[in-house]
N, C-alpha and C positions, 0 to 999 in steps of 0.2 A: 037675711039668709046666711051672710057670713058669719055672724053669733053663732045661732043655732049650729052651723057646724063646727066653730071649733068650739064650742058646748060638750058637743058629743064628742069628737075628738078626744077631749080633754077628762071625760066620761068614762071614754072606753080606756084609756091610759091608764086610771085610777084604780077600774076593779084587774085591769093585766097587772098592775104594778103587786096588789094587794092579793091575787091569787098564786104569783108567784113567791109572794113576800110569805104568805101562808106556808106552800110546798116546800121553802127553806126551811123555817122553822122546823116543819114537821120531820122533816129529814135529819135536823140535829137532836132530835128526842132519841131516847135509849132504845124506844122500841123502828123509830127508824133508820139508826145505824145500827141494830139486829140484822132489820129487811135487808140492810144495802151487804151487810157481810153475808148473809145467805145466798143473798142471789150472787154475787162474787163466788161461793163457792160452789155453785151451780153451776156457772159459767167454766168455771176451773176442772168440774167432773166433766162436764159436757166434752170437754174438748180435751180432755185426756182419753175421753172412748173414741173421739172421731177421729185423734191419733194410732189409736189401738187397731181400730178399724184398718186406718189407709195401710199400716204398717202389714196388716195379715194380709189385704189385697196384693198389695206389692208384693209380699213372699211366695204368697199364691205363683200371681205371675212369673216370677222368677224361677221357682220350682217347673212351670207346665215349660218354661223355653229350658231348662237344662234338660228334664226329662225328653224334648222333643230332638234334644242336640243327639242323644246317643248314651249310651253308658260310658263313663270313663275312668280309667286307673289313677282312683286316687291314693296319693303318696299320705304317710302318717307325716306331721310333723318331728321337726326334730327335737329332741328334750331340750336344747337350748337355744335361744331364737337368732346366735352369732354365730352358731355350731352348721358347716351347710350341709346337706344333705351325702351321707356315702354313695360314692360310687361303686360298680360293680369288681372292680380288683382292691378297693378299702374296708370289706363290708368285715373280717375278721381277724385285721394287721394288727391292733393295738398290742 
């Protein structure tokens, strides 16, 4: 009884060993490192939309709570970003 099992044991190691030792190979042929770069770029579009995505939901929501805030008095920037904003007796001194 203990032959026979580690028979097969020793069986089943042999074709795991050898169907993995296959899938190597196969992966380092030209047409398998194609596959693996495609799907890499697959991977890479896929998740540049699902970015695209969260990024318009979030705006979305950001947008419906400001709009839900009220209207409010927005200021233009100023032309330079150390320059601070005129106040109401500065606005024609220069």
């Amino acid at each position: 009884m203990s032959r026979g099992l580690w028979f097969v044991a020793g069986a089943g190691a042999g074709v795991y060993a050898m169907v993995r030792g296959r899938r190597a190979a196969e992966a380092l042929t030209a047409d398998g490192l194609r596959d693996r770069a495609g799907a890499l770029a697959l991977g890479a579009r896929l998740f540049r939309d699902e970015v695209a995505q969260g990024r318009a939901e979030v705006q979305d929501e950001l947008r419906e709570r400001l709009a839900a805030a009220g209207p409010r008095q927005i200021q233009a920037a100023p032309d330079h970003p150390d320059t601070p904003p005129p106040t109401a007796g500065q606005e024609g001194s220069s």
